[in-house]
NUKE-236015 format. One record per residue (C-alpha): residue number from 1; residue in three letters; chain; y, z, x. Coordinates in steps of 0.5 Angstrom, whole numbers, plus 500, padded with zeros to 3 digits. Example, Ala and Ser with C-alpha at 12.3 -4.5 7.8 and 13.67 -1.06 7.14 Angstrom:
<pts>
PT,pos,code,unit,yy,zz,xx
PT,1,ALA,A,491,516,525 $
PT,2,SER,A,498,514,527 $
</pts>
This chain:
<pts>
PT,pos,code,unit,yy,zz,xx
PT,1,UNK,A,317,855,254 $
PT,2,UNK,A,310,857,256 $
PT,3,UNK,A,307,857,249 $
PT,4,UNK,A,305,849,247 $
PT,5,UNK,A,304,851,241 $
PT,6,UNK,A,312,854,240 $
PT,7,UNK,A,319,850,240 $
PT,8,UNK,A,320,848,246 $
PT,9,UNK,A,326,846,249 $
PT,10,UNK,A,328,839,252 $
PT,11,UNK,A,331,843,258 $
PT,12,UNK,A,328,847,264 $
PT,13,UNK,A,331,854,264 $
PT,14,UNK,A,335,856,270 $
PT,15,UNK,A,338,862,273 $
PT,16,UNK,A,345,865,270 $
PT,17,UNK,A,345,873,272 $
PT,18,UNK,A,352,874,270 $
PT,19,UNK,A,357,878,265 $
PT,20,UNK,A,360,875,259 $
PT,21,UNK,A,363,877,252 $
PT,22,UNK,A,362,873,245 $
PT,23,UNK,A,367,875,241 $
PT,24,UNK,A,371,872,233 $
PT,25,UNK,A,378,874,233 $
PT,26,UNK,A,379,878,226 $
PT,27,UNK,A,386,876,225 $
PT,28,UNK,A,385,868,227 $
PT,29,UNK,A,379,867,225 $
PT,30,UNK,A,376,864,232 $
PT,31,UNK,A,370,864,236 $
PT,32,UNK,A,369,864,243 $
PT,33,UNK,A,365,866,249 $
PT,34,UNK,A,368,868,256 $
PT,35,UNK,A,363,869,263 $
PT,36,UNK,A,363,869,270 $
PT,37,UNK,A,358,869,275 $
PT,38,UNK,A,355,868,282 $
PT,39,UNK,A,352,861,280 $
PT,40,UNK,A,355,854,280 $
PT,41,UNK,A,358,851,275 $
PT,42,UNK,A,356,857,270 $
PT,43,UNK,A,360,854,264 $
PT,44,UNK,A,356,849,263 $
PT,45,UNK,A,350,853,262 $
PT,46,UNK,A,352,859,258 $
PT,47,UNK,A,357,858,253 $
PT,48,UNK,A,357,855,247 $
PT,49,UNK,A,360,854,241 $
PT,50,UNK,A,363,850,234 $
PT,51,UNK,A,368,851,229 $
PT,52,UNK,A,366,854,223 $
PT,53,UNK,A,359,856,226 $
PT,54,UNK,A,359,861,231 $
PT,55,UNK,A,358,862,238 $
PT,56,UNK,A,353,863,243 $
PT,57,UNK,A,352,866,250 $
PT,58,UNK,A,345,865,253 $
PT,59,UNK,A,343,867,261 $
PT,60,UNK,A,340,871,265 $
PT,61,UNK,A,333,866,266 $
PT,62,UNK,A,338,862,262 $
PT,63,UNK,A,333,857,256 $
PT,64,UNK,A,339,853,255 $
PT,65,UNK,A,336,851,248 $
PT,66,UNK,A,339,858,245 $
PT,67,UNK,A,344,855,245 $
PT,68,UNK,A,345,849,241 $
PT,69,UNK,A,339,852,237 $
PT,70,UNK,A,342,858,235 $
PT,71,UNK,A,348,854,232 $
PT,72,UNK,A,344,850,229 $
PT,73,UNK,A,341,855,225 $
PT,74,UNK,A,347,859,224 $
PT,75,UNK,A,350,852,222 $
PT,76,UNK,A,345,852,216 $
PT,77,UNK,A,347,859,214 $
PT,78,UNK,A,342,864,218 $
PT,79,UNK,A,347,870,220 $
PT,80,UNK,A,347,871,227 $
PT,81,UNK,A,341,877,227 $
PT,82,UNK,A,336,872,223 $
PT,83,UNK,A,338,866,229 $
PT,84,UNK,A,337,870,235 $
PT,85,UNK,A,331,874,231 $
PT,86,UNK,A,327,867,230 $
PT,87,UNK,A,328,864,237 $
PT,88,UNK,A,326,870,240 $
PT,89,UNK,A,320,870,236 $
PT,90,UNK,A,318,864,239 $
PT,91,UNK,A,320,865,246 $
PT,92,UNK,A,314,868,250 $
PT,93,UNK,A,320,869,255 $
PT,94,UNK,A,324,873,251 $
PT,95,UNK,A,323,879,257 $
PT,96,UNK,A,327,874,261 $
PT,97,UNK,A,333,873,257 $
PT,98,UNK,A,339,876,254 $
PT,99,UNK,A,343,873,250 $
PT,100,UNK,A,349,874,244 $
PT,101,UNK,A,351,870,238 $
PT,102,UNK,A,357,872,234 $
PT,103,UNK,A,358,867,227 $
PT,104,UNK,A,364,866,223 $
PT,105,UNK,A,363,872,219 $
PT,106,UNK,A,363,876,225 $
PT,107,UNK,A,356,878,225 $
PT,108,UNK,A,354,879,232 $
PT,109,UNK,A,347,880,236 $
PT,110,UNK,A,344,881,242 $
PT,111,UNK,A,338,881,246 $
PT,112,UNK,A,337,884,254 $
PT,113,UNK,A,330,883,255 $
PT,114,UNK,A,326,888,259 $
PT,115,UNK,A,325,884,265 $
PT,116,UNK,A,332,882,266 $
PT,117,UNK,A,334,884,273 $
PT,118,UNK,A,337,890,274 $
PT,119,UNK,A,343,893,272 $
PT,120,UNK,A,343,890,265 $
PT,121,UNK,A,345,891,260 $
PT,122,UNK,A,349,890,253 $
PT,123,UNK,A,354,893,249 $
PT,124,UNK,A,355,891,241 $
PT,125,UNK,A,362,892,238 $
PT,126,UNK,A,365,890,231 $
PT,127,UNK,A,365,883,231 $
PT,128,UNK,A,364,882,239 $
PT,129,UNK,A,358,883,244 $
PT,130,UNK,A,359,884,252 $
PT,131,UNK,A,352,884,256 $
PT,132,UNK,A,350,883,263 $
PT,133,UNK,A,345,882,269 $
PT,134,UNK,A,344,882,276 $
PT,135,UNK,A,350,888,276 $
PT,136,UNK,A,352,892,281 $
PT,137,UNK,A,353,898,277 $
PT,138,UNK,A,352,900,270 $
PT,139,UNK,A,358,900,269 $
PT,140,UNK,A,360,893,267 $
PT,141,UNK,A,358,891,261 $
PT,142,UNK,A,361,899,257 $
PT,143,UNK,A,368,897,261 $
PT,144,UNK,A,368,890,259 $
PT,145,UNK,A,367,893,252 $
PT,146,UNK,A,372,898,253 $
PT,147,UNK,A,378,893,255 $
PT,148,UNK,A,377,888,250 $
PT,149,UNK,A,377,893,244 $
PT,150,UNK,A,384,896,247 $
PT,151,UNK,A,387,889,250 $
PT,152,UNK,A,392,886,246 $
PT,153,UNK,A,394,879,245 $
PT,154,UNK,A,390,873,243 $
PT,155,UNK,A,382,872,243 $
PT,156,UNK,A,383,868,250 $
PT,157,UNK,A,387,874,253 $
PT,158,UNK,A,382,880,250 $
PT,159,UNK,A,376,875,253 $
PT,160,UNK,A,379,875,259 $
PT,161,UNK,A,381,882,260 $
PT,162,UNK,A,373,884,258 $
PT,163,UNK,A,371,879,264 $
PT,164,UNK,A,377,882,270 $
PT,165,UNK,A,373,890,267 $
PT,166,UNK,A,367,887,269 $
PT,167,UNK,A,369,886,276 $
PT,168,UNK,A,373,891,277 $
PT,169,UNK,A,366,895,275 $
PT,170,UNK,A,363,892,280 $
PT,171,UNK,A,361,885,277 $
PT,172,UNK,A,355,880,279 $
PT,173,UNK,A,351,884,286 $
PT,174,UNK,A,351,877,289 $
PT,175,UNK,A,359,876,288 $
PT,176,UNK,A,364,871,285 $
PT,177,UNK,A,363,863,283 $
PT,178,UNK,A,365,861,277 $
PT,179,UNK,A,367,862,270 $
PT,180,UNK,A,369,859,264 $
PT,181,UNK,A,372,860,257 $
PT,182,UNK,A,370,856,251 $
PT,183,UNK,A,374,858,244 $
PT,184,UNK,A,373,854,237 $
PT,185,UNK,A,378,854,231 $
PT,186,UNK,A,374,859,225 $
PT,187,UNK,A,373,853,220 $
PT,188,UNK,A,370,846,222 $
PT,189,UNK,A,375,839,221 $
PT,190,UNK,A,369,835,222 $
PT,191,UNK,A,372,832,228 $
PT,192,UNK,A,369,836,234 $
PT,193,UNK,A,375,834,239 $
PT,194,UNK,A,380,837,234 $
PT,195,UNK,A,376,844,232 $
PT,196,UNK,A,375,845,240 $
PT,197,UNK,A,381,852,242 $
PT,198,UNK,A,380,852,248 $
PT,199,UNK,A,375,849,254 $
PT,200,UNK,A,376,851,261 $
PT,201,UNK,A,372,852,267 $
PT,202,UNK,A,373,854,274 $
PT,203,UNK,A,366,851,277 $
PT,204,UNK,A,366,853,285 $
PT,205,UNK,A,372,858,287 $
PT,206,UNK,A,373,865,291 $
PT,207,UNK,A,376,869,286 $
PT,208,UNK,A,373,864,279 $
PT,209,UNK,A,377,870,274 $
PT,210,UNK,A,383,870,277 $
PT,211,UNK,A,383,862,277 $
PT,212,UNK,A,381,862,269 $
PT,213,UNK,A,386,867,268 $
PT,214,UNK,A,392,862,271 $
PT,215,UNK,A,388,856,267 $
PT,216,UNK,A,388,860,261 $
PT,217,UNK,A,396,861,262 $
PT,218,UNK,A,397,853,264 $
PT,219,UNK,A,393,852,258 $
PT,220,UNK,A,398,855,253 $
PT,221,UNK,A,404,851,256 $
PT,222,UNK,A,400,845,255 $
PT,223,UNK,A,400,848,247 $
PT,224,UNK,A,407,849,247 $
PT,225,UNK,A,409,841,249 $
PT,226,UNK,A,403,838,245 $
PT,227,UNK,A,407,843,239 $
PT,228,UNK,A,414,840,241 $
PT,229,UNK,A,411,833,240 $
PT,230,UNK,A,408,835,234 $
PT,231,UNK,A,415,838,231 $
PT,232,UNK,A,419,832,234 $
PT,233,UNK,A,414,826,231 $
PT,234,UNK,A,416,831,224 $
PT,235,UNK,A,424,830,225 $
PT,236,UNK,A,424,838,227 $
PT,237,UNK,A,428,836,234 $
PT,238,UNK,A,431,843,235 $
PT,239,UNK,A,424,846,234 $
PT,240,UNK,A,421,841,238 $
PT,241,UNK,A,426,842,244 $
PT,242,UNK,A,425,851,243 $
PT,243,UNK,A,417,849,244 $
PT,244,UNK,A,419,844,251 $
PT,245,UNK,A,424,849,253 $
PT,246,UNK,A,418,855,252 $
PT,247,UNK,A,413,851,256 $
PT,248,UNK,A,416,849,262 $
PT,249,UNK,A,419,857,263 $
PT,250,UNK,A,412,859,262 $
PT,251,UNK,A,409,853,268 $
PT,252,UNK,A,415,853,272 $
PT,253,UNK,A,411,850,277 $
PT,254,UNK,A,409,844,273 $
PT,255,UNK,A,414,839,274 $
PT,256,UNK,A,412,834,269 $
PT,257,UNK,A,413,839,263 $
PT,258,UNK,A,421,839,264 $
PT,259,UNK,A,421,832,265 $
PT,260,UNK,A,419,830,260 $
PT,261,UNK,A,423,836,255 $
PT,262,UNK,A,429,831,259 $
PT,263,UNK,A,426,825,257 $
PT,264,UNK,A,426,828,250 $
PT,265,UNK,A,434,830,250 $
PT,266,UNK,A,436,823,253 $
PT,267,UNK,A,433,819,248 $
PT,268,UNK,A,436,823,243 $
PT,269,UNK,A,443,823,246 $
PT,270,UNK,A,444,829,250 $
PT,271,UNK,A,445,827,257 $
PT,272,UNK,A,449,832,258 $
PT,273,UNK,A,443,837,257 $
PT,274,UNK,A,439,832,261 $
PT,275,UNK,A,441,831,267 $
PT,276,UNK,A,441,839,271 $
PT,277,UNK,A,433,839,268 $
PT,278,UNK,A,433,831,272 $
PT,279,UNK,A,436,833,278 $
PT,280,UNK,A,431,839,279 $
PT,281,UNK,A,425,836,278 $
PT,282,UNK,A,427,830,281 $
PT,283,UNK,A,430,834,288 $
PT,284,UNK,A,423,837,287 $
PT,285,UNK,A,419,830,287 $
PT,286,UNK,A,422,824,286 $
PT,287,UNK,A,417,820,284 $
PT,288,UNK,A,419,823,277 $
PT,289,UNK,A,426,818,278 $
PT,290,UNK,A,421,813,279 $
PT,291,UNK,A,417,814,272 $
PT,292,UNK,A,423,815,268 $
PT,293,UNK,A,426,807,269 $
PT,294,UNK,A,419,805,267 $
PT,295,UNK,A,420,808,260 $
PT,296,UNK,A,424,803,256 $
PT,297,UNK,A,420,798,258 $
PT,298,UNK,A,414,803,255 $
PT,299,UNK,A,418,805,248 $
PT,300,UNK,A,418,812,251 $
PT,301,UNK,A,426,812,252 $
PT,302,UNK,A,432,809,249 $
PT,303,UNK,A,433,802,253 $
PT,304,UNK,A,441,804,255 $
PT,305,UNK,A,442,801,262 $
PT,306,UNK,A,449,804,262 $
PT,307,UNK,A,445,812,261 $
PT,308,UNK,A,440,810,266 $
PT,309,UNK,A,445,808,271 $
PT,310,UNK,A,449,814,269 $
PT,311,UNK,A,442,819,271 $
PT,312,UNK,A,441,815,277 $
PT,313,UNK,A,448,816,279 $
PT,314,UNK,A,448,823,277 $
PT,315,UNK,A,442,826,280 $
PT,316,UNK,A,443,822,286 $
PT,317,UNK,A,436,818,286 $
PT,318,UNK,A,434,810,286 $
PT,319,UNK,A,430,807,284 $
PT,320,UNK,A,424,805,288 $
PT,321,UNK,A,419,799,286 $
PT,322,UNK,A,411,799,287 $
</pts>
């Protein structure tokens, strides 16, 4: 900040010409923010966001404190408006910013000042904001706002269709780099690491949505497993493998999602079951055979020498020692 006699943020600002989306889903009560942008590692600088607060997305001449700042404001019970109206006022840069805010009320604000570059501009909905700099076309932020409004699903797939009708309106000017995705629960646990949805980042890559996207998906597989770990510790074993069985189908790719539903059916007797899923992953890579003969040791699997000799026999593979 210029004013010495203004806040003044511990943190110099940098450039983030970019499109993004803040939004609260009305149904789940989760905040979030989404962008891309032909900057590094732009996660690290736009989005923030805390469970029971509210979300912020800040760029263009970015002032990163817009972001802890207006949570702390909101967090003391500022509605988004109010937030951003005070740090504004003592931002003698303001022209250069744009910035949105959502709160857990699903107020929303945003600011686009007049010296951001052009295109820019923003679009302010019920309960969400999209907004843009830098822009190849006018276009971008009115697309964004259509797609999320008609997109259907969960608030990380209505974000993340908002980001792919900005590209496809023209997007960033300079092109393509990197993107992120931050959601948190509506109310705060008073522990952070639970009350985080959702954090993903594509910091350096050609087509950074794309990749977001395919993270978004990985990361609703990963939801799936830690699910069916949840309803097994809680005795609901036929609900627990349902879950292991929808995330290894939904990440097809990732060998150890199976594994793992494997391990779970052996342990519990069913080998039956077990052994086509072993053998696939196995066929697959057989440092997975490797792992499996080290779980007894670890309690992670029932010590039954006569089970494991039979999995080994069935699915063809020996056990190798590092």
């Amino acid at each position: 900040m210029n004013n010495r006699n203004c806040w003044q943020s511990p943190h110099p600002a940098r450039l983030a010409h970019t499109f993004s989306i803040v939004a609260r889903d009305p149904q789940s009560g989760e905040m979030g923010v989404a962008v891309q942008s032909h900057w590094f590692s732009v996660g690290s600088v736009v989005t923030w966001a805390e469970a029971g607060v509210g979300a912020v997305a800040t760029q263009a001449l970015v002032e990163v404190s817009y972001g802890p700042l207006g949570l702390t404001l909101m967090r003391a019970g500022k509605p988004a408006a109010e937030a951003l109206a005070a740090l504004l006022a003592a931002d003698e840069e303001r022209g250069l910013r744009q910035v949105a805010m959502v709160d857990a009320a699903g107020r929303v604000a945003v600011h686009t000042g007049a010296r951001c570059i052009a295109d820019a501009g923003h679009e302010a909905g019920e309960g969400f904001s999209v907004q843009a700099n830098m822009m190849a076309s006018p276009d971008v932020w009115p697309a964004m706002a259509r797609a999320y409004r008609e997109a259907e699903g969960d608030l990380a797939g209505r974000m993340c269709a908002a980001l792919e009708a900005g590209q496809a309106a023209g997007g960033d000017v300079r092109g393509k780099q990197s993107a992120a995705i931050l959601i948190v629960k509506p109310v705060s646990t008073g522990r952070p690491w639970a009350d985080t949805v959702m954090e993903l980042r594509v910091e350096d890559h050609p087509e950074p949505i794309r990749e977001l996207r395919r993270l978004v998906g990985l990361h609703r597989a990963y939801q799936h497993m830690n699910r069916g770990d949840e309803l097994l510790g809680a005795g609901e074993v036929e609900e627990a493998l349902h879950e292991y069985r929808a995330a290894a189908g939904m990440a097809p790719e990732i060998e150890e999602l199976p594994f793992w539903h494997a391990v779970t059916l052996a342990d519990l007797g069913r080998v039956d079951e077990a052994l086509p899923i072993f053998r696939d992953v196995f066929a697959r890579n057989r440092d997975w055979a490797t792992l499996l003969t080290r779980l007894p040791q670890a309690g992670l699997l029932r010590d039954d020498p006569e089970m494991m000799g039979r999995i080994k026999r069935e699915t063809g593979c020996v056990k190798r020692e590092t």
